[in-house]
N, C-alpha and C positions, 0 to 999 in steps of 0.2 A: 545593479542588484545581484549579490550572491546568488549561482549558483544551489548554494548547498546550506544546511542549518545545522548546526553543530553542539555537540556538546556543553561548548561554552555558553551557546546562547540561552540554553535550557537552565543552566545552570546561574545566567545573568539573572533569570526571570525571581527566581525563585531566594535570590542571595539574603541572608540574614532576617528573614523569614522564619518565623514559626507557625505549626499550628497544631490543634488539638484533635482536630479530626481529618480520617482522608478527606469526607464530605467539604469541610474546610479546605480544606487543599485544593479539591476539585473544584471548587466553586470560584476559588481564587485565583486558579491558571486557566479557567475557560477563555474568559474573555484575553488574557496573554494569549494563548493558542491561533484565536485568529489571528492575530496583529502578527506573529512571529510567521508562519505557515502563509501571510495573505487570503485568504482563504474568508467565504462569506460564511455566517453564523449558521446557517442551513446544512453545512456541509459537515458540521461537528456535531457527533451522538453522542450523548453522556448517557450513560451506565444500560449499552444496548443488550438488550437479552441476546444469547449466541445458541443457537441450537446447533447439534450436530448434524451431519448428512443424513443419520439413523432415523432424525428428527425427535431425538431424546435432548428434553431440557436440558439445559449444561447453564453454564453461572451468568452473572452480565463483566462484560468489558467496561472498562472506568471512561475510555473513552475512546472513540475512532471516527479519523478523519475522512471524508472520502471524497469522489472526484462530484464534478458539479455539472449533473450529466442527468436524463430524464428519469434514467436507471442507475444508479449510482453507486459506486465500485469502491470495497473499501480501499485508502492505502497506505494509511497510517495506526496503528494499534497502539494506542497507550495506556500502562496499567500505571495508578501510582499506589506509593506503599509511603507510610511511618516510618524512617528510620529504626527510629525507637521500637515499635513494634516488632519489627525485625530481628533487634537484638535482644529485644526481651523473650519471643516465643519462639526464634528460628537460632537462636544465639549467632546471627551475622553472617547468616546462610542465605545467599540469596537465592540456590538454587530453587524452589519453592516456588517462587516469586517471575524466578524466569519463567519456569513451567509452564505455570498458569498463563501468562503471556503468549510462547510459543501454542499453548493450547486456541487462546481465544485467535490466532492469526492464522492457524491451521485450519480453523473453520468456519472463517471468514474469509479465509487466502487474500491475505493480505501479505505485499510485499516488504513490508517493515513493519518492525515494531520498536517500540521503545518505554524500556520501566525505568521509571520516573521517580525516585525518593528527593525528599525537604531537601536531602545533602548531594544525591547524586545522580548521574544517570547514564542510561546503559542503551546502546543500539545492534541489533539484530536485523538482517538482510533476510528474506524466504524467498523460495521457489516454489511455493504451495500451488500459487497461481494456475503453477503446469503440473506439479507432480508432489505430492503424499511422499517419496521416496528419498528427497534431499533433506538434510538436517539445516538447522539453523545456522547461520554464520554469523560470529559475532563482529560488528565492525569495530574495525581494530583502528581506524583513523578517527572514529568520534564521529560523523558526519553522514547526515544522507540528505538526497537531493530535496529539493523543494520539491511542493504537490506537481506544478505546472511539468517539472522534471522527471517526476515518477510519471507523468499518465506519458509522456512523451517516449520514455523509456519503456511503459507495459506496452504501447502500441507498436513499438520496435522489435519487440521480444514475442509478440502476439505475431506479428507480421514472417517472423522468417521461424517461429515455431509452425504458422499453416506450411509454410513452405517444404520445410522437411516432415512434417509428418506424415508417417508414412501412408494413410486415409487421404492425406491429402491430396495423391498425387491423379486422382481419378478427377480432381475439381481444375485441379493445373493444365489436366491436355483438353477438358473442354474449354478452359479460359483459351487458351491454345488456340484450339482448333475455332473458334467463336473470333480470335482476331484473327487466323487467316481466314477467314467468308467475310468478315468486315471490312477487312486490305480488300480482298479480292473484286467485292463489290465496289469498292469507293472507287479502287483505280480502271474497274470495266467502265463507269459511268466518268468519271474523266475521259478516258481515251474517246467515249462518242462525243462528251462533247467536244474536246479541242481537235480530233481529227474526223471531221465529219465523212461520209460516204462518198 
């Protein structure tokens, strides 16, 4: 099994396809969504209200996939849009379109996102996860990992972000110091038994 899910395959799902409405749309690539992603139907939220940190209503997200966890972590964001609609009110501007996207992933902190049109589709990498202060990155190769890969990847990134942060380093010398009295103990109660008095 790939690794990774691609442009292409978004783009397979959706080929010669039309439809009249997003709802349409969305109705008709949910059920593709798991099959493509693996992923169990619980894991996929169509059209989640997104509130900001402020706690000010903000719009709903078309769709967002997340991990399959008691508490569960977005890490996929997908908007989709009408072509057409695009080019009729934006005149073939997608910027808009991104926005709204980068928006709903920012306040979700979600590590990817992806907008999704009838004809095409576009993927973005975030850092929001950690930090408000990196910009989006557009993926320039088409591709981002499978779910099982994103949470594999947030736990690696979560792991050596405790490391160096700088808060963190008060938690690291009592990890520290907590295995040497664990060492110290195991191997005092060794030494009595295999070298008795």
């Amino acid at each position: 099994m790939s690794k990774y899910i691609t442009k292409q395959h978004f783009l397979d799902l959706i080929e010669a396809k039309l439809f009249k409405s997003e709802k349409e749309f969305e109705f008709y690539i949910r059920p593709m969504l798991i099959e493509l992603f693996n992923i169990k139907e619980s894991q996929l939220s169509e059209q989640e209200t997104i509130t900001s940190f402020d706690g000010v209503l903000s719009n709903r997200a078309d769709i967002i996939i997340k991990s399959d966890e008691e508490f569960p972590h977005p890490l996929v964001v997908i908007e989709l849009k009408l072509e057409n609609s695009i080019k009729k009110f934006q005149k073939e501007d997608f910027s808009l379109a991104s926005k709204q996207l980068h928006k709903y992933c920012q306040q979700v902190r979600s590590p990817y996102g992806i907008l999704l049109t009838d004809q095409n589709c576009f993927m973005w990498s975030y850092k929001y996860y950690t930090s408000f202060n990196t910009p989006p990155q557009r993926i320039e190769n088409n591709k981002i990992p499978t779910i099982k890969h994103i949470e594999n990847e947030l736990a690696a990134k979560s792991l050596i972000g405790f490391v160096f942060y700088d808060k963190s380093a008060k938690y690291i010398r009592i990890i520290i110091i907590a295995l040497f009295i664990f060492v110290s103990i195991v191997s005092f109660f060794i030494k009595k038994i295999f070298n008795p008095p």
